[in-house]
C-alpha positions, -999 to 999 in steps of 0.1 A, spaced: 164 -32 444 168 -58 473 178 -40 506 209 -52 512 221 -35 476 205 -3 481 232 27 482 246 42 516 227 73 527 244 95 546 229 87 581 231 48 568 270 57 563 274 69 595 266 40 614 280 18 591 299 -12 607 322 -39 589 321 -74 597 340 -84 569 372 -69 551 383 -86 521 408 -112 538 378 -120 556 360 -127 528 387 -146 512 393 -171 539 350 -176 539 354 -184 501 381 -205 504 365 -226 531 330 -228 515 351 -244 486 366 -269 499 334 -281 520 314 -277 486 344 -304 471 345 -324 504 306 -325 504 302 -333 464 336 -355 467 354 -336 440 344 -314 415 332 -336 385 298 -330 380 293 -296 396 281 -264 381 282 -232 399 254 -207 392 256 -172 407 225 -149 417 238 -114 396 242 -92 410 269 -99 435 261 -141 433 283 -141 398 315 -128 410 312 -150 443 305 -179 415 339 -168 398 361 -167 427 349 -200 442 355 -222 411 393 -207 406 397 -217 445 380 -254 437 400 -257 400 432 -246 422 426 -279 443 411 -299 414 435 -293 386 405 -285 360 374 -257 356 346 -259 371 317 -245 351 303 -211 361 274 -193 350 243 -169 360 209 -173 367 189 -143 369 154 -148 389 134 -119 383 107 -131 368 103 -158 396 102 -130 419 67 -125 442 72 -90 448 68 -79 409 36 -65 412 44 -47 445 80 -27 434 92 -13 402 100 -30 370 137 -45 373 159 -50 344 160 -85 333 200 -98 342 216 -120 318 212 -160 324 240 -181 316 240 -216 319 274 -241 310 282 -256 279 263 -291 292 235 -276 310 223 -288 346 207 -319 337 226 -349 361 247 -323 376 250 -307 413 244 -272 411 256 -253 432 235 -218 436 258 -192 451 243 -157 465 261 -128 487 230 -124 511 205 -155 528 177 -133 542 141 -145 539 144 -169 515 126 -158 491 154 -151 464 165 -189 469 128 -200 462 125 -180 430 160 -198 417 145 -232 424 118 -225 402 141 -211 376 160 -236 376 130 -260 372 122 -246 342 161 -249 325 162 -287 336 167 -312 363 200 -309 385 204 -343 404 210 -318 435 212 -286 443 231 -265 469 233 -230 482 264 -212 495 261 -178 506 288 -152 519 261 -140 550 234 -157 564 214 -126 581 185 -155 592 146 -135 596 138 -171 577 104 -163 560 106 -200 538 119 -237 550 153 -227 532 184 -233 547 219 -225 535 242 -261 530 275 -238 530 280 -201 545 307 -177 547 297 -157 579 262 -162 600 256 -131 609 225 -124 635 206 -93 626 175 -66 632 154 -60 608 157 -30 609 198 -35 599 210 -39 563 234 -60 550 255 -45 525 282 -64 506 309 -50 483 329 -69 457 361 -54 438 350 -56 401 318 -46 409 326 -21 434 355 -3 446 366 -29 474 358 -67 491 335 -55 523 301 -68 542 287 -41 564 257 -37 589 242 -5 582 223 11 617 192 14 622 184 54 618 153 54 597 167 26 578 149 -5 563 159 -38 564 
């Protein structure tokens, strides 16, 4: 399970800190949509594809902000990346999430690859190659919620909710209401915790 997902432990929950309440995370998500529609020059030929687990509902919530501007859906869907993972032979098996690409598919479109957490990079670089092997987007994006930086690979976020410079020995955690009981990004300390 990626770190910034893992459950609070007690000590972790003690030095929890939050960065971002939910009308924080609202006004990020409204702003990375409309730079993603001032960037793309509407919203006619995008299609937004969420990282499960917390990547889908961050998918959701930005295409009802860009179909309130635009007046029309934009198409959502899910791209799971574990098997594009390098780290399978080094952690447990995962369960496989479900992809779920458009009606239309990618081909000639801008995707638009949206996760909750930018950390190494390496998440981003297994969804390029998934995506290579669905079809060929004329362009693809990233928008994240929180870009942590610790770059391991040349991959840079083109939208972001909240940079957000930590150790690495901190961990991200973010929270999203229908997946979790509220909208939150916390740091969790450093006591014995990995990042």
């Amino acid at each position: 399970m990626p770190a910034h997902l893992e459950p609070e432990s007690a000590a972790a929950a003690d030095t929890a800190r939050t960065v971002m309440d939910g009308s924080d995370i609202g006004r990020a998500l409204t702003r990375i949509s409309h730079e993603i529609l001032e960037r793309n020059k509407g919203g006619s030929d995008l299609v937004l594809l969420g990282i499960p687990s917390r990547g889908v509902p961050l998918a959701e919530r930005i295409a009802e902000r860009i179909a309130s501007v635009e007046g029309y859906a934009v198409p959502v869907g899910s791209l799971d990346i574990t098997m594009y993972r390098d780290d399978l032979r080094m952690k447990p098996a995962r369960a496989l999430l479900p992809t779920q690409i458009p009606n239309g598919g990618i081909d000639g479109r801008t995707v638009v690859l949206v996760d909750d957490v930018l950390f190494s990079g390496r998440t981003i670089r297994a969804a390029l190659d998934a995506l290579g092997d669905i079809g060929r987007p004329k362009a693809v994006r990233l928008a994240v919620l929180v870009d942590r930086g610790h770059r391991e690979l040349p991959i840079r976020a083109d939208f972001v909710g909240k940079n957000l410079p930590t150790s690495l020995v901190e961990r991200v955690r973010v929270r999203l209401l229908g997946v979790d009981d509220v909208d939150a990004v916390t740091i969790l300390g450093s006591e014995g915790e990995g990042a």
